[in-house]
PAFIRO-719303 format. One record per residue (C-alpha): residue number from 1; residue in three letters; x, y, z. Coordinates in pm, 1 decimal. Example, Ala and Ser with C-alpha at 12.3 -4.5 7.8 and 13.67 -1.06 7.14 Angstrom:
! PAFIRO-719303
{num=1; residu=ALA; px=1230.0; py=-450.0; pz=780.0}
{num=2; residu=SER; px=1367.0; py=-106.0; pz=714.0}
This chain:
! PAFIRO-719303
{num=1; residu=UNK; px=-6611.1; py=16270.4; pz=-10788.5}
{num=2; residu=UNK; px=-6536.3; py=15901.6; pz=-10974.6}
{num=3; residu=UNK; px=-6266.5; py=16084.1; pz=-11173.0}
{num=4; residu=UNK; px=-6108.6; py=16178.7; pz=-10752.2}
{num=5; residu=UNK; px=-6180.5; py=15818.8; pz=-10650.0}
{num=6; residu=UNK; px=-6017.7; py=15650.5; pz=-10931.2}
{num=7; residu=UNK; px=-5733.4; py=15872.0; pz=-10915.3}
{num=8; residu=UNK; px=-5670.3; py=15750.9; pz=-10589.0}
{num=9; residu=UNK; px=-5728.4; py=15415.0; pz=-10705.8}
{num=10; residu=UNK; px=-5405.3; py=15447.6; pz=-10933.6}
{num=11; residu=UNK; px=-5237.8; py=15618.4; pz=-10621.6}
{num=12; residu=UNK; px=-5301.8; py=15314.5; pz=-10427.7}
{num=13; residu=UNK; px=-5149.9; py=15113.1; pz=-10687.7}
{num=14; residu=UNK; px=-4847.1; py=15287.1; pz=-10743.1}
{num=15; residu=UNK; px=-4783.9; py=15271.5; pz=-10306.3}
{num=16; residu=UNK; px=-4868.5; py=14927.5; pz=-10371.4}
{num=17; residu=UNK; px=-4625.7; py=14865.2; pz=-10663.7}
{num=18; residu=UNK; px=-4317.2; py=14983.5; pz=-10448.7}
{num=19; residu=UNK; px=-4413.5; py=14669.2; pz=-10158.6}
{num=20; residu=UNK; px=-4557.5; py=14423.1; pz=-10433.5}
{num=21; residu=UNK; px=-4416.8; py=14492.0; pz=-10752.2}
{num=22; residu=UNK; px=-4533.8; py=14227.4; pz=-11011.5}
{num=23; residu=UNK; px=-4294.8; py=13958.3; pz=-11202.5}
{num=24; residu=UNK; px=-4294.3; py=13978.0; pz=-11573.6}
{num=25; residu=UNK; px=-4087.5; py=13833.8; pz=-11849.9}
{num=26; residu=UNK; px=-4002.6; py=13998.3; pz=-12161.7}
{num=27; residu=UNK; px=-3759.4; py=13836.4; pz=-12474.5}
{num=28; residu=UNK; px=-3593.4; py=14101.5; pz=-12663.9}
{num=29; residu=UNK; px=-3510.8; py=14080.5; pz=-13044.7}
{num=30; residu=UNK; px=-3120.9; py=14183.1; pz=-13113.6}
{num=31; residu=UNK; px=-2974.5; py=14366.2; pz=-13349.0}
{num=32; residu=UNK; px=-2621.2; py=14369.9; pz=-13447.2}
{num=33; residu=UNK; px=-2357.3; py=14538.8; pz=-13183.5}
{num=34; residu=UNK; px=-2686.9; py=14702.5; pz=-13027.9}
{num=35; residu=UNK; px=-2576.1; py=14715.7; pz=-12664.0}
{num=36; residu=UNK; px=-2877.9; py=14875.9; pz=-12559.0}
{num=37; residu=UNK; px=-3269.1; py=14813.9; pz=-12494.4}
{num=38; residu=UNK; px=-3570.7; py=14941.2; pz=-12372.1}
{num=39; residu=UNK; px=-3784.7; py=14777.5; pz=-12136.9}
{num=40; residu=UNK; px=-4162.7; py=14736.8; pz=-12125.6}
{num=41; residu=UNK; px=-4345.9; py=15039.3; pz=-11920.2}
{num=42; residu=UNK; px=-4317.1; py=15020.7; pz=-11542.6}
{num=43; residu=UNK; px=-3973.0; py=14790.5; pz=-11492.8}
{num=44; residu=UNK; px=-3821.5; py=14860.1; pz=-11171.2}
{num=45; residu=UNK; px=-3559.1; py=14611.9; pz=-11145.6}
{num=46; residu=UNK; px=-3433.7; py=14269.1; pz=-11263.1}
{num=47; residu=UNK; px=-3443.4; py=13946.6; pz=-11131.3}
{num=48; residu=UNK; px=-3230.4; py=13768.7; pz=-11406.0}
{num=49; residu=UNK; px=-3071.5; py=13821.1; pz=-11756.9}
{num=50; residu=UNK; px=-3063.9; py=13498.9; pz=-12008.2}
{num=51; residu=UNK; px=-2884.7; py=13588.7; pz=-12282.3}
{num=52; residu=UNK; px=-2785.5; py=13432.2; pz=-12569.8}
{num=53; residu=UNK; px=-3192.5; py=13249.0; pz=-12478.1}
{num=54; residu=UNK; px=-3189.9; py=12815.3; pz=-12557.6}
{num=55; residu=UNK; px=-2785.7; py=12785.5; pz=-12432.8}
{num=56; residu=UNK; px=-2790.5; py=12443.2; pz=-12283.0}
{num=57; residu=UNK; px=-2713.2; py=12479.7; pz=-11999.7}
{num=58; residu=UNK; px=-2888.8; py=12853.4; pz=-11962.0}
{num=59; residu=UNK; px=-2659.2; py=13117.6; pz=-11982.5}
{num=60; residu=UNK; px=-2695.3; py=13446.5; pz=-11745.5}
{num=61; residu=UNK; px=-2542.8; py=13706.8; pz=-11744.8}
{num=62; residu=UNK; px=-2375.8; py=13925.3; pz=-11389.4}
{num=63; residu=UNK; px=-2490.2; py=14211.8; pz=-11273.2}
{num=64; residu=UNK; px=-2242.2; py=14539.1; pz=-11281.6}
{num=65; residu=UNK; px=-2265.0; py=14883.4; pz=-11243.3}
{num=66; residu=UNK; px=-2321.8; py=15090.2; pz=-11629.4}
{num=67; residu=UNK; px=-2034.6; py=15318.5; pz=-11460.6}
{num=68; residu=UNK; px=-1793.7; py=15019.4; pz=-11376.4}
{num=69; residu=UNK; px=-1483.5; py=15106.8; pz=-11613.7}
{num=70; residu=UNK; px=-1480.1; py=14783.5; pz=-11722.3}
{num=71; residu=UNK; px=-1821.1; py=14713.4; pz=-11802.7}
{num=72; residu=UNK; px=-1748.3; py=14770.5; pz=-12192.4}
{num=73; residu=UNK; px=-1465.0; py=14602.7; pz=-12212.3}
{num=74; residu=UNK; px=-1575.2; py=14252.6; pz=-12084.7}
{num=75; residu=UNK; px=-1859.1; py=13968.8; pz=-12200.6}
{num=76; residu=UNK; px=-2085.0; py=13832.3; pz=-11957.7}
{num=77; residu=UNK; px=-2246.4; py=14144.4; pz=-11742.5}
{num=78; residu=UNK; px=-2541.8; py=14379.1; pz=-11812.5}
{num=79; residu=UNK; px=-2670.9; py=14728.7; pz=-11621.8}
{num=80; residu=UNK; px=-2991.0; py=14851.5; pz=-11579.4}
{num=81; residu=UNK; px=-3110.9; py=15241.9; pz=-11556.0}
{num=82; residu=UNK; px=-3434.0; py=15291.2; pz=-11416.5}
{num=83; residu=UNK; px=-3660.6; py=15479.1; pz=-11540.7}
{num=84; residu=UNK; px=-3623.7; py=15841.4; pz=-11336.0}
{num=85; residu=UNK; px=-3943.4; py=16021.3; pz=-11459.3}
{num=86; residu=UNK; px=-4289.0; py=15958.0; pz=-11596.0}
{num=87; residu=UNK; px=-4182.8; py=16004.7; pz=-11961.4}
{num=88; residu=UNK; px=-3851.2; py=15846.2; pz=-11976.7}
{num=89; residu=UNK; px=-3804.4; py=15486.2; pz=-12012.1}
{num=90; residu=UNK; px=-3600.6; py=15188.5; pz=-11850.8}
{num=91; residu=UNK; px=-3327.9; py=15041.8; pz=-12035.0}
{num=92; residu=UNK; px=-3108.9; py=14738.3; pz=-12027.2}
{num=93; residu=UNK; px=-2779.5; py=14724.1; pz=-12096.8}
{num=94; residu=UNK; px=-2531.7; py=14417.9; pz=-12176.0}
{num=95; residu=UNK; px=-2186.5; py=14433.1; pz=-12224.4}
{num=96; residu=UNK; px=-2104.8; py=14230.7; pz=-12501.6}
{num=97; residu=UNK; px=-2199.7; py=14284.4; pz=-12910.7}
{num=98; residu=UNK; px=-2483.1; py=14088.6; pz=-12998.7}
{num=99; residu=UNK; px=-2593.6; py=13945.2; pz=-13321.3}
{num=100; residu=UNK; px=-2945.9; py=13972.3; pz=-13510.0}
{num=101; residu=UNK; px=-3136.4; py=13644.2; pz=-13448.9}
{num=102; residu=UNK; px=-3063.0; py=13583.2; pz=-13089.4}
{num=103; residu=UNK; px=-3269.2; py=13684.0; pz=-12786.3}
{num=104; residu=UNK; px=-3242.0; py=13826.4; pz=-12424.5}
{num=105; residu=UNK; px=-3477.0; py=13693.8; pz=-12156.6}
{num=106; residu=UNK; px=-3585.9; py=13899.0; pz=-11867.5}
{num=107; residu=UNK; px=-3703.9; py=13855.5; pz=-11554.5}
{num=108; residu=UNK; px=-3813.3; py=14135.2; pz=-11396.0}
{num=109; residu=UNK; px=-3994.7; py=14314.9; pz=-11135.4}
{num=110; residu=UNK; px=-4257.5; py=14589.4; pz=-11236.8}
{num=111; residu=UNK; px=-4533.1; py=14815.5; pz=-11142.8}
{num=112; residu=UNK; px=-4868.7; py=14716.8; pz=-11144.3}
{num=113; residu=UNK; px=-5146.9; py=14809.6; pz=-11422.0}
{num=114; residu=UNK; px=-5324.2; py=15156.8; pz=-11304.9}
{num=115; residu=UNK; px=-5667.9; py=15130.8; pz=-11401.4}
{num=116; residu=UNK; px=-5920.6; py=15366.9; pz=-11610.8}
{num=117; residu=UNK; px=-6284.1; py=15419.0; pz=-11563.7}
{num=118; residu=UNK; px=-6414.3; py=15241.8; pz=-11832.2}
{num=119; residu=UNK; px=-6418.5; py=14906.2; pz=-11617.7}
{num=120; residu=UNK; px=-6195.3; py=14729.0; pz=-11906.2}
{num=121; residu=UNK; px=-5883.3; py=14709.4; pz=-11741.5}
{num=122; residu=UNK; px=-5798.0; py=14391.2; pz=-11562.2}
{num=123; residu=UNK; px=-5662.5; py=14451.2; pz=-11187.1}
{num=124; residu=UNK; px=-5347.1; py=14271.9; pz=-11153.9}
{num=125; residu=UNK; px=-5341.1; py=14328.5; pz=-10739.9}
{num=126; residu=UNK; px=-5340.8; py=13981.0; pz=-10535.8}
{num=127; residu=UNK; px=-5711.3; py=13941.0; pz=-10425.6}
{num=128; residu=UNK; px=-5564.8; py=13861.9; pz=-10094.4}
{num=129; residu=UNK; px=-5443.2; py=14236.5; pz=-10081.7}
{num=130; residu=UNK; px=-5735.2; py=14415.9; pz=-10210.4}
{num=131; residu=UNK; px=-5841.1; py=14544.9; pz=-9890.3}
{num=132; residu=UNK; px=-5538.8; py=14743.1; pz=-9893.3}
{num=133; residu=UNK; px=-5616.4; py=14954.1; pz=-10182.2}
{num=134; residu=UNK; px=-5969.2; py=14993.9; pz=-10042.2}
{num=135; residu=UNK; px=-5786.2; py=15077.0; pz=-9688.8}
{num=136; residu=UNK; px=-5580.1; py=15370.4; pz=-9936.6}
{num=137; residu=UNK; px=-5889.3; py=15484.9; pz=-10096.5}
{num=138; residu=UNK; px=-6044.1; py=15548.4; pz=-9777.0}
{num=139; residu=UNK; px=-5751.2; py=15735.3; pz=-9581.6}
{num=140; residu=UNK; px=-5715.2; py=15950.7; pz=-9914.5}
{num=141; residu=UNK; px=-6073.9; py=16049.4; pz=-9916.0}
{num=142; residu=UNK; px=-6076.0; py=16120.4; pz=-9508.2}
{num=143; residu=UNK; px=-5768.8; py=16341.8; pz=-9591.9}
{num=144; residu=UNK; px=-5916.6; py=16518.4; pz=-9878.6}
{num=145; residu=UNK; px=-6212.7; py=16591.4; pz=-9624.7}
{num=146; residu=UNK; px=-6006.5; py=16724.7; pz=-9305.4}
{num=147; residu=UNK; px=-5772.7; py=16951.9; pz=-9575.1}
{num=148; residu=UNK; px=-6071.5; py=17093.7; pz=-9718.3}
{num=149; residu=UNK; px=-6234.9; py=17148.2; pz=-9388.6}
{num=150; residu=UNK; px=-5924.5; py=17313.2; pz=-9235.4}
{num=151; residu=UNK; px=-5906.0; py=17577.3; pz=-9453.0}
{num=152; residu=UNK; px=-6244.6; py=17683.8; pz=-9439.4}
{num=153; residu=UNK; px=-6355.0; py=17565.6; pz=-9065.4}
{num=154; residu=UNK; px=-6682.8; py=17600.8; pz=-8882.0}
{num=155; residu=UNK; px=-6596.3; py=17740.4; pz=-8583.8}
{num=156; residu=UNK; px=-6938.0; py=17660.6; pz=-8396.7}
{num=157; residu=UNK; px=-6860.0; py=17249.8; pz=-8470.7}
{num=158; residu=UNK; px=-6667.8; py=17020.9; pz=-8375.2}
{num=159; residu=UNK; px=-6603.8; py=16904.0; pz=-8753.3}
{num=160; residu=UNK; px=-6240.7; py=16978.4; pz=-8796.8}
{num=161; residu=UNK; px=-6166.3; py=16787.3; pz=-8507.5}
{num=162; residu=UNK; px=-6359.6; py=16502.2; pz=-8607.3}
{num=163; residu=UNK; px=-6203.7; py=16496.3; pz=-8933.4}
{num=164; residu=UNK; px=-5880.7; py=16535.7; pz=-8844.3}
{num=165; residu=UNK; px=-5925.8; py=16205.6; pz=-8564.4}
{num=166; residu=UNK; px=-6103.5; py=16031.6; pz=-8833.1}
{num=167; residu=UNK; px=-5778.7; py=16105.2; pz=-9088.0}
{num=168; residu=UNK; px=-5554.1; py=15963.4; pz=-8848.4}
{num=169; residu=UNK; px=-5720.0; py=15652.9; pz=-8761.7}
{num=170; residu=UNK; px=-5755.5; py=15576.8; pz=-9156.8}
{num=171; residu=UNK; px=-5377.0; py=15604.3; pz=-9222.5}
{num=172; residu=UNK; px=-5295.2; py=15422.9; pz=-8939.6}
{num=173; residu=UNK; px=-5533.4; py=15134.7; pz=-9029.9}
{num=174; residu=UNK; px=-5380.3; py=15135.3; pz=-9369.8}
{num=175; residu=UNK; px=-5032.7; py=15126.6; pz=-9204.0}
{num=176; residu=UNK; px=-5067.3; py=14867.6; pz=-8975.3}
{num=177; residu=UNK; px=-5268.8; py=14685.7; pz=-9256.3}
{num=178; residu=UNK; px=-4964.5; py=14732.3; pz=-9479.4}
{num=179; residu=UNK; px=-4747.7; py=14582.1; pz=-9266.7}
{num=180; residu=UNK; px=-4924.1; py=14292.2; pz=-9163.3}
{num=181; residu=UNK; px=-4916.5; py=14215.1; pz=-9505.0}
{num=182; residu=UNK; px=-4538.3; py=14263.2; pz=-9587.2}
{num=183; residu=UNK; px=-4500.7; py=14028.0; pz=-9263.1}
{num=184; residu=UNK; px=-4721.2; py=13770.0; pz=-9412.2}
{num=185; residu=UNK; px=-4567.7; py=13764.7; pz=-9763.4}
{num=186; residu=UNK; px=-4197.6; py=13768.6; pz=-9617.3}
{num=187; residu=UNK; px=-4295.6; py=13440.1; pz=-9382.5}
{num=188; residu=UNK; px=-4455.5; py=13271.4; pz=-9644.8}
{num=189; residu=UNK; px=-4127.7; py=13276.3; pz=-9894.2}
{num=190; residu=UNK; px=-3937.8; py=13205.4; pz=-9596.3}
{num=191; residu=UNK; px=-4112.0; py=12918.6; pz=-9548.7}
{num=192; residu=UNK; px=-4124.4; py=12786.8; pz=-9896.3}
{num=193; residu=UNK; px=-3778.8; py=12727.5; pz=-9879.8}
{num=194; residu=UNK; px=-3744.3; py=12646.4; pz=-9501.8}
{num=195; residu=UNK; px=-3624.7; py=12257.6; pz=-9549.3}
{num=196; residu=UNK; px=-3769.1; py=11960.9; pz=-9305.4}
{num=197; residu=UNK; px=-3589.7; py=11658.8; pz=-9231.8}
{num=198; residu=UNK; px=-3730.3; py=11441.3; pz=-9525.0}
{num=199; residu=UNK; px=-3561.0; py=11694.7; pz=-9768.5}
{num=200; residu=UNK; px=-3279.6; py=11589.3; pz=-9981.2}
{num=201; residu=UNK; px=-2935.8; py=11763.2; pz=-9987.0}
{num=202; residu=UNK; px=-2743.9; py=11743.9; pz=-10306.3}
């Protein structure tokens, strides 16, 4: 059914997410002493903190653990807490009191946009990647076939067995596909910062 195809759409999305998570900024409005924050829907981790935003030079603040028994006690640090379950909500942390009127800047990483069936939604997967959801989609659906089949098998085919091969060789295409693609994205950063000989050193 389209409602079972675009489920798996999403599905592929979130597998996707965990390889290829997106990068987002948010600013956050302070309040007064509020140590506290929630992040937008779908942050998984942080890249950077700015905070108080326009110091010249930029100001960041260090990464510690919420738990660190000093975290309250000193300026400069924040914490972040995942979100653990589909209702509950990421939150940043920083260590020091804040004032109204000054603002946190986040980089972060996050999941990417799931997508409905009313074709409104804008797909923020690379295009270069696409055949990877497609690749999900289809070892999903292959799956979904061979289960079904197996628990109600025609014993006078050959159909289970089919299905079952055909299941196999869809999950490793998406596999191998999948890492292929980690491989190319980790070579090309690599070699955005791989340095030749006309390269300045300062």
């Amino acid at each position: 059914s389209d409602d079972q195809v675009n489920q798996w759409i999403n599905d592929a999305i979130a597998a996707y997410s965990i390889h290829f998570p997106r990068r987002r900024s948010t600013t956050i409005a302070c309040s007064d002493d509020d140590r506290s924050y929630q992040m937008p829907a779908g942050a998984i981790s942080i890249i950077s903190v700015e905070y108080p935003d326009g110091e010249d030079p930029l100001s960041y603040l260090y990464q510690r653990e919420l738990t660190h028994p000093d975290f309250w006690g000193q300026d400069g640090f924040y914490a972040f807490a995942p979100a653990t379950t589909d209702t509950s909500i990421a939150t940043l942390y920083i260590s020091e009191k804040p004032s109204t009127g000054e603002d946190i800047v986040v980089e972060f990483t996050a999941e990417h946009d799931f997508l409905d069936d009313d074709d409104t939604d804008q797909c923020t997967v690379l295009e270069r990647h696409l055949d990877l959801i497609i690749l999900y989609v289809r070892m999903a659906a292959f799956q979904e076939l061979s289960t079904t089949e197996n628990a109600d098998p025609d014993t006078t085919t050959q159909m289970s067995s089919t299905l079952e091969t055909n299941a196999a060789r869809a999950e490793s295409a998406y596999r191998q596909t999948l890492q292929d693609f980690i491989a190319g994205e980790s070579a090309s950063a690599t070699a955005r910062w791989d340095m030749d000989r006309f390269d300045s050193i300062y």
